[in-house]
C-alpha positions in Angstrom: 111.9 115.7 112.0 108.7 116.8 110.3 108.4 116.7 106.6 107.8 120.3 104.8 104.7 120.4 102.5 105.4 121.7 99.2 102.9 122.2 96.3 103.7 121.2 92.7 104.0 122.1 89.9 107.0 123.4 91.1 108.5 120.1 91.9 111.2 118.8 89.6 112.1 115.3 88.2 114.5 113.6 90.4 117.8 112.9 90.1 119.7 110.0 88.5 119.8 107.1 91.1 123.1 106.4 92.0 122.5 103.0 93.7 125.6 102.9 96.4 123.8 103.8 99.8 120.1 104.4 98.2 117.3 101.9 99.8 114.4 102.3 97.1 110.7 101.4 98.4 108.0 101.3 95.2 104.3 101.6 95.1 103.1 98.8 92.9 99.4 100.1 91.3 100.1 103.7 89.6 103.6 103.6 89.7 104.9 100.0 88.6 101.8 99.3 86.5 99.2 101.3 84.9 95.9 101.7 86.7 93.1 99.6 85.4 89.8 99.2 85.9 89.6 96.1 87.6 92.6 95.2 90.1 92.8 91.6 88.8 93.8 93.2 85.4 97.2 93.3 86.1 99.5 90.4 85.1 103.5 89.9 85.1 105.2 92.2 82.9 108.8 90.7 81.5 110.1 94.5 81.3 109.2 95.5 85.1 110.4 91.9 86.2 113.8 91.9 84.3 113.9 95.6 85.1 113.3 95.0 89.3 115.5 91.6 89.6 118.3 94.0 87.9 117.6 96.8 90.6 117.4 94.2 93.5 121.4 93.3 92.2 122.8 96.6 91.8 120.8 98.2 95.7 121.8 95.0 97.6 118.8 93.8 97.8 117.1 97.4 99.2 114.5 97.2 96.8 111.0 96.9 98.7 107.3 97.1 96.7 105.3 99.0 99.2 101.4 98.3 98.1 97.8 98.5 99.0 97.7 95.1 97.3 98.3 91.8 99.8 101.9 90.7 99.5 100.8 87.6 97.8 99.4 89.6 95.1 102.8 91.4 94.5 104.9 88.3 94.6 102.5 87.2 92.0 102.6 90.3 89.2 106.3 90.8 89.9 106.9 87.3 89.9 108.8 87.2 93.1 111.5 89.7 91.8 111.5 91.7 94.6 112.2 89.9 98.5 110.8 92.4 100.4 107.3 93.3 100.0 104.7 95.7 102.4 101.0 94.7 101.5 97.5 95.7 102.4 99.3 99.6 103.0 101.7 98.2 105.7 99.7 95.4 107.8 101.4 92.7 105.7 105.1 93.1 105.5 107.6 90.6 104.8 111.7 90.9 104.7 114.1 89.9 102.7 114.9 86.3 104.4 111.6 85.9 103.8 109.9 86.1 107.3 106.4 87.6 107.1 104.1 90.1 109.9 101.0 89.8 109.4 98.2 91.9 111.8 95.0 90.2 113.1 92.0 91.2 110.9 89.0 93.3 112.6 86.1 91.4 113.5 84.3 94.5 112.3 85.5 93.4 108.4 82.7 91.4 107.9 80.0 94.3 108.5 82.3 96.3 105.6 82.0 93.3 103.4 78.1 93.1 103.7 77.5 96.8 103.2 79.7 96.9 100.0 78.6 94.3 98.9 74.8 95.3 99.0 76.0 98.5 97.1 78.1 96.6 94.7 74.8 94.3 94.0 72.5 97.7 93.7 75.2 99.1 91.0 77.0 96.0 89.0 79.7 98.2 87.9 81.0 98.6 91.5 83.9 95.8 92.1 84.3 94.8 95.9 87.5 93.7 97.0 88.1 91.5 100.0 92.0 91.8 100.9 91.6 89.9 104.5 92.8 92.6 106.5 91.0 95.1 104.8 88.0 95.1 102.6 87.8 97.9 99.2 85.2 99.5 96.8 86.2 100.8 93.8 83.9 102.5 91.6 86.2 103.5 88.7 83.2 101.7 86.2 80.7 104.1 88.3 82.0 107.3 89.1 78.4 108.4 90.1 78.3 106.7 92.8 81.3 108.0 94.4 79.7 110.2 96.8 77.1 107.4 98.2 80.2 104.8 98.4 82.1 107.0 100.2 79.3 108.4 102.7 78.8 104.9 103.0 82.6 103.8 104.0 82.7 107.2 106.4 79.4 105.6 108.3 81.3 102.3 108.9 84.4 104.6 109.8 82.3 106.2 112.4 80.6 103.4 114.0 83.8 100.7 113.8 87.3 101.0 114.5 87.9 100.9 111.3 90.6 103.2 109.4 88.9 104.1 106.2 91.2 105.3 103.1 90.0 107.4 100.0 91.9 106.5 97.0 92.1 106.8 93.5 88.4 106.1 92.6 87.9 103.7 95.6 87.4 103.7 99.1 88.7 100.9 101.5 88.6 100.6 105.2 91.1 98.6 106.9 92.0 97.2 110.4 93.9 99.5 112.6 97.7 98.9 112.2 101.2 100.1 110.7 100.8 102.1 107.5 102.9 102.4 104.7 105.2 104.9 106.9 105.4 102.5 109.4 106.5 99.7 107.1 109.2 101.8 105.8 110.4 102.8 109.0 110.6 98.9 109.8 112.6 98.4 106.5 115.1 100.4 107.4 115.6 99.4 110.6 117.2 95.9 109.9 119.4 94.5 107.0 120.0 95.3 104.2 118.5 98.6 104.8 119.8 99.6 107.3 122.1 102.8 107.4 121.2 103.5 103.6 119.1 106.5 102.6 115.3 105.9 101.2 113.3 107.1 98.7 109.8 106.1 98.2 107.9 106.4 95.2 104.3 106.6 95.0 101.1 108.0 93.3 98.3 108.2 95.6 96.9 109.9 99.0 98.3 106.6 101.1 101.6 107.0 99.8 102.0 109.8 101.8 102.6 108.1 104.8 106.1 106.4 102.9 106.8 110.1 101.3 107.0 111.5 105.6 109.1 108.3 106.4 111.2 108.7 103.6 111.8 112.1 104.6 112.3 111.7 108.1 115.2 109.2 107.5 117.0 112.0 105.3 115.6 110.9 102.1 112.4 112.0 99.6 109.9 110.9 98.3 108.7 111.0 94.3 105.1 111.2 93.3 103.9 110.2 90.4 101.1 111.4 88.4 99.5 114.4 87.7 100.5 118.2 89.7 96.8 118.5 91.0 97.5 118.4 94.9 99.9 118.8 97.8 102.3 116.2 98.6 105.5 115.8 101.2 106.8 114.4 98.1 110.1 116.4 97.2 110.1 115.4 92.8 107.7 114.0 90.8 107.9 112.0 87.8 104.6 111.9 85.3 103.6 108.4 85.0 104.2 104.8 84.6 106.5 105.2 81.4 108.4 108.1 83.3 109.3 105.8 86.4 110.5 102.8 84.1 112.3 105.4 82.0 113.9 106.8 85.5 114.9 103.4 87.2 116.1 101.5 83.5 118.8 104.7 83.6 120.5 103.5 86.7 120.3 99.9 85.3 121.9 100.8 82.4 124.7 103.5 84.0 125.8 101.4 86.6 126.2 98.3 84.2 128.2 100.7 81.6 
């Protein structure tokens, strides 16, 4: 089934969440937390916690956090309220009984890791970050230097077998492997996701791949930020404080 491509703003919000049959898959950076300028700046939240170990009750445990971030990471800032968790956009994934995937990292890594790293010592306000499978650059502190970091991760792209992915002021290549489509799809192919319908919420260009998955199983997805590009993504909601707002309602109407 292929996904139709719709262009906002002509999107509306989504509906209320009625949890019965609904698997729910969640972008972490963007969509759980705000977006900083430094990925180490966010830290366990008692709101988001209390707010997914409530979720995690009420879906059966079809609750997933979907991220760019490894799954340790995720386990960390949501303080292991959610049992299945995606990481490093897919290549990580680990169920709800706790069994983990990991892929094997590419060799070519290290090469990514010098050159960013040379850039990041030429322009301090450039953060490298080294995710095992995958290796990032963000440049949020230096949006100058966008164009060189990405000619840069587009070179390596070319000359490795490295996937490269442009994201919200960063660009990261990573080994070739599942994506955050792929991980969905492997959700919802075993318990307790199984047979339920998903919907995948995310804010940026990778989250895509979830938003067609989402789709394909006879769901949506819901992006999350501003209406400044085409998405697969059926609703959108318009920030952090929108998504907390939306997912705290079905907390609160299926407790009443």
């Amino acid at each position: 089934m292929s996904a139709e491509i719709i262009t906002f703003p002509d999107s509306a919000p989504p509906p209320p969440i009625d949890p019965a049959g609904l698997a729910l898959f969640l972008d972490l950076d963007g969509v759980l937390a705000p977006i900083v300028d430094r990925p180490d700046g966010v830290k366990p939240d008692p709101r988001r916690t209390f707010m997914l170990r409530r979720l995690a009750e009420r879906l059966d445990r079809r609750l997933a956090i979907v991220s760019g971030r490894t799954v340790e990471e995720v386990s960390a800032i949501t303080e292991d309220a959610v049992a299945a968790v995606a990481g490093v956009h897919g290549l990580q994934r680990r169920n709800v009984l706790g069994d983990t995937v990991l892929a094997l990292p590419d060799p070519a890594l290290d090469e990514a890791l010098e050159v960013f790293r040379a850039l990041a010592n030429a322009q301090p306000a450039l953060l490298v970050e080294d995710k095992g499978l995958s290796v990032a650059l963000h440049y949020r502190g230096a949006p100058a230097a966008c164009e060189a970091v990405r000619e840069a991760a587009r070179r390596l792209e070319a000359s490795t077998d490295l996937v490269l992915q442009e994201g919200d002021m960063v660009a990261e290549l990573r080994t070739r492997g599942a994506d955050k489509g792929e991980a969905v799809k492997a959700f919802m192919a075993e318990a307790p996701f199984k047979g339920a319908t998903p919907i995948f919420v995310g804010d940026d260009l990778t989250d895509e791949d979830g938003f067609v998955a989402a789709t394909a199983l006879g769901g949506y997805g819901v992006l999350v930020g501003p209406a400044r590009r085409r998405t697969v993504a059926r609703y959108r909601l318009s920030g952090v404080d929108a998504v907390f707002d939306w997912l705290e309602a079905a907390i609160v109407e299926r407790a009443s």
